[in-house]
N, CA, C and O atoms as a Tinker XYZ file with bonds, in Angstrom:
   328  protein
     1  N     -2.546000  -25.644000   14.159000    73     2
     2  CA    -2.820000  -25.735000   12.736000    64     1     3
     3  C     -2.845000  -24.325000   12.139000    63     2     4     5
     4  O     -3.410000  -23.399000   12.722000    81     3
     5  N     -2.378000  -24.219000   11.261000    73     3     6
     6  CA    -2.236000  -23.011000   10.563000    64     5     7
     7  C     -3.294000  -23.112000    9.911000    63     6     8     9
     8  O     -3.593000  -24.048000    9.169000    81     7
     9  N     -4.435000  -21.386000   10.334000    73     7    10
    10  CA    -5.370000  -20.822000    9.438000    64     9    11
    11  C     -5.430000  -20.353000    8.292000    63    10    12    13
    12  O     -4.867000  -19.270000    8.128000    81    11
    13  N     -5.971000  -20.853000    7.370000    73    11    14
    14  CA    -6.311000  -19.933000    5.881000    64    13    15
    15  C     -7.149000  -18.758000    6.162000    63    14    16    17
    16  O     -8.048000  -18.489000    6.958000    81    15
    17  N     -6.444000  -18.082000    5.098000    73    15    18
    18  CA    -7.314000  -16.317000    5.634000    64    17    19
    19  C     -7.544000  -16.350000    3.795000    63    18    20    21
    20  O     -7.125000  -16.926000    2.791000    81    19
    21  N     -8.850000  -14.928000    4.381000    73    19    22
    22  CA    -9.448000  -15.265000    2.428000    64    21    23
    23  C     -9.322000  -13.755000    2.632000    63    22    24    25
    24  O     -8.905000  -13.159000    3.625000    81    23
    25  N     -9.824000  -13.214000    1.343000    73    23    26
    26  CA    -9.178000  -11.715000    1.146000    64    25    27
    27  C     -9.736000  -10.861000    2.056000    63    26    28    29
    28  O     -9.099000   -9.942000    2.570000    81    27
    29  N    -11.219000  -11.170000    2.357000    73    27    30
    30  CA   -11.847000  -10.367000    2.955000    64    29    31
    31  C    -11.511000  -10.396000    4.663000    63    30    32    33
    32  O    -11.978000   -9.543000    5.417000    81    31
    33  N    -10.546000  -11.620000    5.173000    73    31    34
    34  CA    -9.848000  -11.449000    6.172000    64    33    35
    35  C     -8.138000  -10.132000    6.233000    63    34    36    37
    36  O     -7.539000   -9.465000    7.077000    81    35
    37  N     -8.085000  -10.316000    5.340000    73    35    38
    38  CA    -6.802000   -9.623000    4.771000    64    37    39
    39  C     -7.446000   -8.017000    4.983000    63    38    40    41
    40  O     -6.676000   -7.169000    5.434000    81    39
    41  N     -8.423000   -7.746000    4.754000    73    39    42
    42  CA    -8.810000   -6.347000    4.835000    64    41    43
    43  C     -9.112000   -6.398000    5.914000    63    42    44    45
    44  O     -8.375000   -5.579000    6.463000    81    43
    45  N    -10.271000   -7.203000    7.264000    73    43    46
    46  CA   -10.524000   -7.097000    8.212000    64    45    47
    47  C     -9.385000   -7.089000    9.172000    63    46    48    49
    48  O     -9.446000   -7.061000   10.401000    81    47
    49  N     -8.466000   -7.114000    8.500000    73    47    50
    50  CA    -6.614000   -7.117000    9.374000    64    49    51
    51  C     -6.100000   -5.872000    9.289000    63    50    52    53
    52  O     -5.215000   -5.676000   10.122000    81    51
    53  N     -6.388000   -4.769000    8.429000    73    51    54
    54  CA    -5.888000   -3.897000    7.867000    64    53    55
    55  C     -4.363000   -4.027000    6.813000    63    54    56    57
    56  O     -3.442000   -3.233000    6.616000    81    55
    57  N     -4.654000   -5.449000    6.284000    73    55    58
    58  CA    -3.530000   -5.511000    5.604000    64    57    59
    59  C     -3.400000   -5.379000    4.410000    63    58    60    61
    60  O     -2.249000   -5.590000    4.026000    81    59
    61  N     -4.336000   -5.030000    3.412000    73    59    62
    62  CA    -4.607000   -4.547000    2.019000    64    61    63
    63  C     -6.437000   -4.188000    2.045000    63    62    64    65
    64  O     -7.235000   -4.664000    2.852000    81    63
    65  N     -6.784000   -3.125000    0.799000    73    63    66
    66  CA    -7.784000   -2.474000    0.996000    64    65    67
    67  C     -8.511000   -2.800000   -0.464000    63    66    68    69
    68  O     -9.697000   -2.631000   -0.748000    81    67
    69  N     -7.428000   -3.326000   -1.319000    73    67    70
    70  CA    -8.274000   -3.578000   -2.636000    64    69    71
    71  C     -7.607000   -4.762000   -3.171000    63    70    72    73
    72  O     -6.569000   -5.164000   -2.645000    81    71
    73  N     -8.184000   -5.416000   -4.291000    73    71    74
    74  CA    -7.589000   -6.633000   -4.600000    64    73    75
    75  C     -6.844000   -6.424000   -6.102000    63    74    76    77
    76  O     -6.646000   -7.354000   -6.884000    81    75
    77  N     -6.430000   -4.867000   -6.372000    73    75    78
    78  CA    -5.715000   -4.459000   -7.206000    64    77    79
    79  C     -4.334000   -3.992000   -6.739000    63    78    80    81
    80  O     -3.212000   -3.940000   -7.242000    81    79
    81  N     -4.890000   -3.675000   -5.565000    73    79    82
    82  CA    -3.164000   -3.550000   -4.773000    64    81    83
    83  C     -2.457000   -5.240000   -4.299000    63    82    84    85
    84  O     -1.383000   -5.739000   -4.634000    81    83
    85  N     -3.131000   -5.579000   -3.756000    73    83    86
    86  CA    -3.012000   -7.119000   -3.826000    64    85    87
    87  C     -2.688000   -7.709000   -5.148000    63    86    88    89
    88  O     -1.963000   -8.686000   -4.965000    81    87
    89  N     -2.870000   -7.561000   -6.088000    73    87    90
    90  CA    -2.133000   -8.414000   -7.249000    64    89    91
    91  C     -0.676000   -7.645000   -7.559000    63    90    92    93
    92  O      0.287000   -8.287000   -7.979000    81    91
    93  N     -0.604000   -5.930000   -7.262000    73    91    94
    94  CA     0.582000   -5.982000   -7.074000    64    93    95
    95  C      1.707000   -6.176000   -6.342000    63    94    96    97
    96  O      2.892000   -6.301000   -6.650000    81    95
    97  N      0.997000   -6.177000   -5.113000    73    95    98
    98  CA     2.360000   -6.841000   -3.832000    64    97    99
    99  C      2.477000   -8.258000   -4.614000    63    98   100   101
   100  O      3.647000   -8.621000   -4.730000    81    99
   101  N      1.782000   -8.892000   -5.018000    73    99   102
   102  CA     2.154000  -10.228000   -5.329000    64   101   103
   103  C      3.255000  -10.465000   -6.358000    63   102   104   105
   104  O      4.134000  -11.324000   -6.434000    81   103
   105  N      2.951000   -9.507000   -7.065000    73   103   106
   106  CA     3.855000   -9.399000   -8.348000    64   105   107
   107  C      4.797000   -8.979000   -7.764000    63   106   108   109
   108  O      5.521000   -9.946000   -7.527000    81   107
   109  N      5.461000   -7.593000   -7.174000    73   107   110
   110  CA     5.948000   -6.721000   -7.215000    64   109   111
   111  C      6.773000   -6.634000   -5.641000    63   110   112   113
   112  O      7.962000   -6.319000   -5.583000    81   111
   113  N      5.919000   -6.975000   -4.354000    73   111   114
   114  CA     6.874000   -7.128000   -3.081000    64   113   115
   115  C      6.667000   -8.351000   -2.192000    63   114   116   117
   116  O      6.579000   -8.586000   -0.987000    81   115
   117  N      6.645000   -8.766000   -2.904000    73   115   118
   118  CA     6.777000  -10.698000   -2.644000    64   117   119
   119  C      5.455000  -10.814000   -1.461000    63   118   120   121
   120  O      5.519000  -11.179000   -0.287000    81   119
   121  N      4.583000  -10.479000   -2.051000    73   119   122
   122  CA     3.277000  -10.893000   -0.828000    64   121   123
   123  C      3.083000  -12.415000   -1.546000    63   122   124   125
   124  O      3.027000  -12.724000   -2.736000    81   123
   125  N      3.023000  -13.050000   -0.587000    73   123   126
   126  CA     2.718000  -14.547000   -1.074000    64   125   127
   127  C      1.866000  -15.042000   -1.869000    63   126   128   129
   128  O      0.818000  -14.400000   -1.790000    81   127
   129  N      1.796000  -16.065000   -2.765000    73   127   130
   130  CA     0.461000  -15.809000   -3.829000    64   129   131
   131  C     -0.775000  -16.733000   -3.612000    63   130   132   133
   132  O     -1.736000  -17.013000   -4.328000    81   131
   133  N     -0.405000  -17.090000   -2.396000    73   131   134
   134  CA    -1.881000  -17.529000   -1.608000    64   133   135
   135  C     -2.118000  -19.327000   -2.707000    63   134   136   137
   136  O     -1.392000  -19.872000   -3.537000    81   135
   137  N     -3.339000  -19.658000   -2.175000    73   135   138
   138  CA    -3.384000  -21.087000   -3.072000    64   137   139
   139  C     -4.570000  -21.058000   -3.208000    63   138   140   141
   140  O     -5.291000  -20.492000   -2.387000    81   139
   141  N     -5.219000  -21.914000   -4.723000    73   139   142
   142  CA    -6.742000  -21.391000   -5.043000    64   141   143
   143  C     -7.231000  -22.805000   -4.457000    63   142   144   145
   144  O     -6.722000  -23.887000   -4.751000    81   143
   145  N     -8.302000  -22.610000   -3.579000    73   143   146
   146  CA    -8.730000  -23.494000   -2.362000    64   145   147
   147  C    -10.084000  -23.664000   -3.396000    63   146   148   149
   148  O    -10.389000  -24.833000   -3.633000    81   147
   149  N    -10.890000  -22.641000   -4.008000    73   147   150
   150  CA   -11.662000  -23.559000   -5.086000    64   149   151
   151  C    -12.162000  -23.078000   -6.336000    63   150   152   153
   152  O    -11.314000  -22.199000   -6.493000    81   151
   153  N    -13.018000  -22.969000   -7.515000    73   151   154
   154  CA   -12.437000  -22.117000   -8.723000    64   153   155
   155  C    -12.912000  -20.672000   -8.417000    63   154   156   157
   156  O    -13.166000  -20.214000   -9.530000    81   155
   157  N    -13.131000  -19.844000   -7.614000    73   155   158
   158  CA   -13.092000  -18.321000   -7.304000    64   157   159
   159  C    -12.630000  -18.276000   -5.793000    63   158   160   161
   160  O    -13.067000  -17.408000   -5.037000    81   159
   161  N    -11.784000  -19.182000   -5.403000    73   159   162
   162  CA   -11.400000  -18.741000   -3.816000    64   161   163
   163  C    -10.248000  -18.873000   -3.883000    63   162   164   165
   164  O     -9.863000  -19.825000   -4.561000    81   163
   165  N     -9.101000  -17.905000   -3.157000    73   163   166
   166  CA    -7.621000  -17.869000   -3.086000    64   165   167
   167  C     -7.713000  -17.648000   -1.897000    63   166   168   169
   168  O     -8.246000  -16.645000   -1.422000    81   167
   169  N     -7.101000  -18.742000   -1.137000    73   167   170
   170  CA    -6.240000  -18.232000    0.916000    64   169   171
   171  C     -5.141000  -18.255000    1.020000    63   170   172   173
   172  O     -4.341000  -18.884000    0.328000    81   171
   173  N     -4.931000  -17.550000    1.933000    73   171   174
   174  CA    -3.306000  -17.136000    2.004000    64   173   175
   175  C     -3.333000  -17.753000    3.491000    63   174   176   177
   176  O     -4.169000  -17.471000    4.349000    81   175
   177  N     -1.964000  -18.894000    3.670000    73   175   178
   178  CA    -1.305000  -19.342000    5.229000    64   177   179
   179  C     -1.463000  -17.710000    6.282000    63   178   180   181
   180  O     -1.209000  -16.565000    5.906000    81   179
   181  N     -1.835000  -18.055000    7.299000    73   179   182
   182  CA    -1.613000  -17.175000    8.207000    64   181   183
   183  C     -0.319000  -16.589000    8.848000    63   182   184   185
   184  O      0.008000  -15.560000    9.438000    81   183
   185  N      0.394000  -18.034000    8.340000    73   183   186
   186  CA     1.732000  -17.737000    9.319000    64   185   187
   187  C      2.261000  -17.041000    8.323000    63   186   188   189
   188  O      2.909000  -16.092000    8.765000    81   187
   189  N      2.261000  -17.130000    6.814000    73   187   190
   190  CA     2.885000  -16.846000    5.848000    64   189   191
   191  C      2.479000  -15.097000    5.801000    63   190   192   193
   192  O      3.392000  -14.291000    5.623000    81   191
   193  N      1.115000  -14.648000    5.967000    73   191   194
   194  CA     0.877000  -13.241000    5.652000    64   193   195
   195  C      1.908000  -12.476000    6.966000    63   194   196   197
   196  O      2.720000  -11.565000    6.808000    81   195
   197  N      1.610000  -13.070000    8.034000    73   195   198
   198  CA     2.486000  -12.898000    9.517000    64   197   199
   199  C      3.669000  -12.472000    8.794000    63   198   200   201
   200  O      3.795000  -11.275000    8.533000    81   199
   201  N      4.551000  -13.314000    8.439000    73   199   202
   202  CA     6.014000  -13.368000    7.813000    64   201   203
   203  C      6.171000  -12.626000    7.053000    63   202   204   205
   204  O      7.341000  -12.250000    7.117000    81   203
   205  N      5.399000  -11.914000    5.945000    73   203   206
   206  CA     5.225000  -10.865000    4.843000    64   205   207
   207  C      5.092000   -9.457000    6.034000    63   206   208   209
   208  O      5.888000   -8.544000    6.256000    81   207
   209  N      4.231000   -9.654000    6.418000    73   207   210
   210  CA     4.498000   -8.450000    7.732000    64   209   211
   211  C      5.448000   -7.922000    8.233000    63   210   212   213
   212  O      5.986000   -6.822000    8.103000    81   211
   213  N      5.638000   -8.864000    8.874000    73   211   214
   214  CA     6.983000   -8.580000    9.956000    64   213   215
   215  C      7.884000   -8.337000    9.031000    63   214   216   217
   216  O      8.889000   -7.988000    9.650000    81   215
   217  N      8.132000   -8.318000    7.744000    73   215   218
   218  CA     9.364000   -8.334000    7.282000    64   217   219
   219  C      9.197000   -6.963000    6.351000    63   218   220   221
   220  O     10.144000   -6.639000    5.634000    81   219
   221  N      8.121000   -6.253000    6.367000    73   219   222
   222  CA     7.895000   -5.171000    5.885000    64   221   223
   223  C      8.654000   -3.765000    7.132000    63   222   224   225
   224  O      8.528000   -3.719000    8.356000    81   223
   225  N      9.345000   -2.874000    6.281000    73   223   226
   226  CA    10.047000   -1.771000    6.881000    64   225   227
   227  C      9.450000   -1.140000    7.788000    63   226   228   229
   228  O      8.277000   -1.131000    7.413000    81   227
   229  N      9.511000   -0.650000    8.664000    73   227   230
   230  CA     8.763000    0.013000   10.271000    64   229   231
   231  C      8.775000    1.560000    9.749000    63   230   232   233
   232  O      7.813000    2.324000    9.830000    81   231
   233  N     10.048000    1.870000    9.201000    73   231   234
   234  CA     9.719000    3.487000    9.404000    64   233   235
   235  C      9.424000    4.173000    7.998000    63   234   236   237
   236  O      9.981000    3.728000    6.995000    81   235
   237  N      8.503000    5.312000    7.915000    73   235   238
   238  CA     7.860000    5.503000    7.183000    64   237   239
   239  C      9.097000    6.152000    5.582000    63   238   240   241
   240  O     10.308000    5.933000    5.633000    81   239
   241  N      8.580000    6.746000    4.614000    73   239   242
   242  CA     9.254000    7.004000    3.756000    64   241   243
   243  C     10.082000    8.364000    3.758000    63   242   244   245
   244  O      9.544000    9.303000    4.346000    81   243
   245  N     11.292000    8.578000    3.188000    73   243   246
   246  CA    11.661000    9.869000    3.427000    64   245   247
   247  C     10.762000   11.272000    2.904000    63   246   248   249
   248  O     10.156000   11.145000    1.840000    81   247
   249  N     10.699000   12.161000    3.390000    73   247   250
   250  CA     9.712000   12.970000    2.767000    64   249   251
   251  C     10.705000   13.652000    1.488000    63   250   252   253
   252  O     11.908000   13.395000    1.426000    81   251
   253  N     10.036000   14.512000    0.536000    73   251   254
   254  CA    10.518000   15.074000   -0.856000    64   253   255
   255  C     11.120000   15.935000   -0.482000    63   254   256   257
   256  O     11.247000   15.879000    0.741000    81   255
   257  N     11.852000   17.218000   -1.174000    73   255   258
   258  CA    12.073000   18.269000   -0.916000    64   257   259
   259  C     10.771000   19.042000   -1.777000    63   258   260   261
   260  O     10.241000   18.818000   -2.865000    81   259
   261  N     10.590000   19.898000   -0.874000    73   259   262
   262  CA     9.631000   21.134000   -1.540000    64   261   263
   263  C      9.973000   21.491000   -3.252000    63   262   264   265
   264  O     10.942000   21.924000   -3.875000    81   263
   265  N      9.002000   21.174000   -3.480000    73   263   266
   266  CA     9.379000   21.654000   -5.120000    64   265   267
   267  C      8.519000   23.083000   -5.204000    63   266   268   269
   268  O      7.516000   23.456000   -4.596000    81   267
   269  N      9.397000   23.755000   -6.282000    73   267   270
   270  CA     8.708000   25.170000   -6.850000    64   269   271
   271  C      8.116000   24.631000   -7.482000    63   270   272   273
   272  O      8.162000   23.546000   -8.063000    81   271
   273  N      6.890000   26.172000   -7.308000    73   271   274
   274  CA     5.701000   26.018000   -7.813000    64   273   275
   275  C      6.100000   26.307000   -9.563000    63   274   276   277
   276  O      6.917000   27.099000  -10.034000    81   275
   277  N      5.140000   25.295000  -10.293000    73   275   278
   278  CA     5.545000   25.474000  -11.641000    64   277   279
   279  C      5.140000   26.649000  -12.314000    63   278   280   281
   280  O      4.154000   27.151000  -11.774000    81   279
   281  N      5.650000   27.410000  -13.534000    73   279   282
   282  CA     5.184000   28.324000  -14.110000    64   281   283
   283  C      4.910000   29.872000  -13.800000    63   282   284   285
   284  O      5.319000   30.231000  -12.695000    81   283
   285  N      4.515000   30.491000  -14.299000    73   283   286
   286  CA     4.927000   31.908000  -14.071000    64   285   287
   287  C      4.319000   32.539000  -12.522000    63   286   288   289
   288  O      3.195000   32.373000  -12.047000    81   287
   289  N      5.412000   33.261000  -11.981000    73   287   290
   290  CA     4.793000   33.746000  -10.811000    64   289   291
   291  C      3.708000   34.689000  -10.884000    63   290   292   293
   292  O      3.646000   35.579000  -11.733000    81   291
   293  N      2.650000   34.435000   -9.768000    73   291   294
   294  CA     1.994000   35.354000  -10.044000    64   293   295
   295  C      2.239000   36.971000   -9.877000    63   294   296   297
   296  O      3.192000   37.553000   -9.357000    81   295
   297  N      1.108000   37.474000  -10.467000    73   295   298
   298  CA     1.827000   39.116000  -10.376000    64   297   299
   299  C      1.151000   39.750000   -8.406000    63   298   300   301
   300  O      0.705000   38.711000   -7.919000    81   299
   301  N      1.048000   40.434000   -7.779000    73   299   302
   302  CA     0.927000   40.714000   -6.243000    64   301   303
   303  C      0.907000   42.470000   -7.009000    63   302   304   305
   304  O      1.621000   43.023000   -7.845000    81   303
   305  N     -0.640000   43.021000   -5.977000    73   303   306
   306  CA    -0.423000   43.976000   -6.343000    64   305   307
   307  C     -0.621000   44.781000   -5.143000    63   306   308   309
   308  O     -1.199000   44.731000   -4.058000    81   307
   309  N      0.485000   45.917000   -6.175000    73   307   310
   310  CA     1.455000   46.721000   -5.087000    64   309   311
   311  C      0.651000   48.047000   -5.073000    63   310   312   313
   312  O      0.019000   48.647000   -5.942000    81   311
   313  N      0.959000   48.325000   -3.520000    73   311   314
   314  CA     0.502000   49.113000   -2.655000    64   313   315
   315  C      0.813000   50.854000   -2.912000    63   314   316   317
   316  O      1.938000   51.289000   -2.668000    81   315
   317  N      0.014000   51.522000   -3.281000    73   315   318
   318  CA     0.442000   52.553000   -4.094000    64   317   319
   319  C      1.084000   53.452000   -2.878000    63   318   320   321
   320  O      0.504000   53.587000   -1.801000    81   319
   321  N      2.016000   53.891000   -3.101000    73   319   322
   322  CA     3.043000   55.085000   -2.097000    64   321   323
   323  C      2.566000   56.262000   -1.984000    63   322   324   325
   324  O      2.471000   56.859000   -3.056000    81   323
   325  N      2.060000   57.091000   -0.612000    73   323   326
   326  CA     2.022000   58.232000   -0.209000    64   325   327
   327  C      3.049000   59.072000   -0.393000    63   326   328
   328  O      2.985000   60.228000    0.027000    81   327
């Protein structure tokens, strides 16, 4: 039988940390939108968060290129000559 998980299982998973990031995977990278089990409770299928998982990318993001520092360089002060 497939388990219902409630949010506070979802964090004890390490699979979301706030329930503001959670409304945007829902919106935004198809995290499933769970079903309201009663009028303040939403669970999400187990097999279903599983499947949202596994189907999330393994390797991490490309890194940036170094950006210059903005605005005027600073001035470095110079070493008076013998």
């Amino acid at each position: 039988m497939n388990r219902r998980l409630r949010f506070r299982d979802l964090q004890e998973r390490g699979i979301v940390r706030n329930r503001v990031t959670l409304a945007n995977w829902i919106r935004k990278q198809d995290f499933p939108p769970g079903q309201l089990t009663g009028p303040n409770t939403r669970t999400w299928g187990e097999d279903e968060v599983n499947g949202w998982v596994t189907s999330r990318p393994v390797a991490s993001k490309p890194l940036l290129p170094a950006r210059r520092p903005r605005g005027r360089p600073r001035k470095t002060q110079s070493q008076p000559t013998a």
